[in-house]
Structures are given as C-alpha cells and as structure tokens.
C-alpha positions as CSV (number, residue, x, y, z in Angstrom):
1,X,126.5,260.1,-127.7
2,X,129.2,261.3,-125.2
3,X,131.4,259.9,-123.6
4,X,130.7,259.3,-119.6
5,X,134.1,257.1,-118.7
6,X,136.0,260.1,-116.3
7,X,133.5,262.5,-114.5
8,X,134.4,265.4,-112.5
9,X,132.7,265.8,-108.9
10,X,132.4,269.0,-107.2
11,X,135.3,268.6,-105.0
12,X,138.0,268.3,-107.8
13,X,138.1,264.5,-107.6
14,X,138.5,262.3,-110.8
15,X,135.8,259.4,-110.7
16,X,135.8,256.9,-113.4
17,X,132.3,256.0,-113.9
18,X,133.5,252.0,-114.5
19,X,135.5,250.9,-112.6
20,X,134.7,253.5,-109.4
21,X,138.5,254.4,-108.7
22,X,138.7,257.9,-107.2
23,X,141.5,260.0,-107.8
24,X,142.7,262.4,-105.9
25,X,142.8,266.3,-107.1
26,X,146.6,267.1,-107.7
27,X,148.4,268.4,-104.5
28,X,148.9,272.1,-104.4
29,X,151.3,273.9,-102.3
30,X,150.2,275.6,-99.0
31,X,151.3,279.2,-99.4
32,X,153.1,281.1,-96.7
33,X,151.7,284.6,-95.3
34,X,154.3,286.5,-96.8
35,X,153.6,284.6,-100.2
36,X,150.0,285.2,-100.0
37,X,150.6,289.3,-98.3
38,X,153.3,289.4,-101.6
39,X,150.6,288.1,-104.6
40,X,147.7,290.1,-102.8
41,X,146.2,293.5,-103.7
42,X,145.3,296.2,-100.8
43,X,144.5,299.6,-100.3
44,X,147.7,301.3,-99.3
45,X,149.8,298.3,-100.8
46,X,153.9,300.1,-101.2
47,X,156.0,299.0,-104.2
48,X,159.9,299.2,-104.0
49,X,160.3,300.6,-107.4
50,X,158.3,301.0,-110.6
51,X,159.9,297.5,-111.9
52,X,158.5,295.7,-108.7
53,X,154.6,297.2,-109.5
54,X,154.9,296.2,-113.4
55,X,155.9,292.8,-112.7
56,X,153.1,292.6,-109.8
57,X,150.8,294.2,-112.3
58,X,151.9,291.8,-114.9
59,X,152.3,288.0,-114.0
C-alpha cells in the first residue's frame, strides 16, 4: 500500500492529505530582462569571446 500523507497538486502546492495544511511552493526569484536576454538562446545571439559561448553552452 502507498503512502498518501503529502500530495502534490498541479499548482506546485504541498497538501497533506490529514490534516489539510497547504504549503506554499518555495519562492523563486523574479528575473530581470537582462538576466532572462543573458540565459536565452536567439538567432543572431553575439558572444564576447569563445570563453563567454563555452560557459553559456555549458552551465
């Protein structure tokens, strides 16, 4: 039999199935446009240097 005690809804929210307490999803920061323009791929995207596009490439 499996264990039902902490169930997972759709919107990221923790329930526990016995005594009803929700829990709220861990906060997340809101990212800036330059932090979302800087992690995001594009045609035509320019590189400073070859050390910039392998650490882009590999984070």
């Amino acid at each position: 039999m499996e264990n039902n005690e902490d169930v997972s809804s759709a919107d990221g929210e923790q329930k526990n199935v016995i005594d009803d307490e929700v829990i709220p999803p861990s906060t997340a920061k809101e990212l800036s446009e330059e932090e979302i323009n800087s992690i995001r791929l594009y045609i035509g995207k320019e590189f400073e240097s070859q050390e910039e596009v392998y650490n882009f490439y590999n984070r």
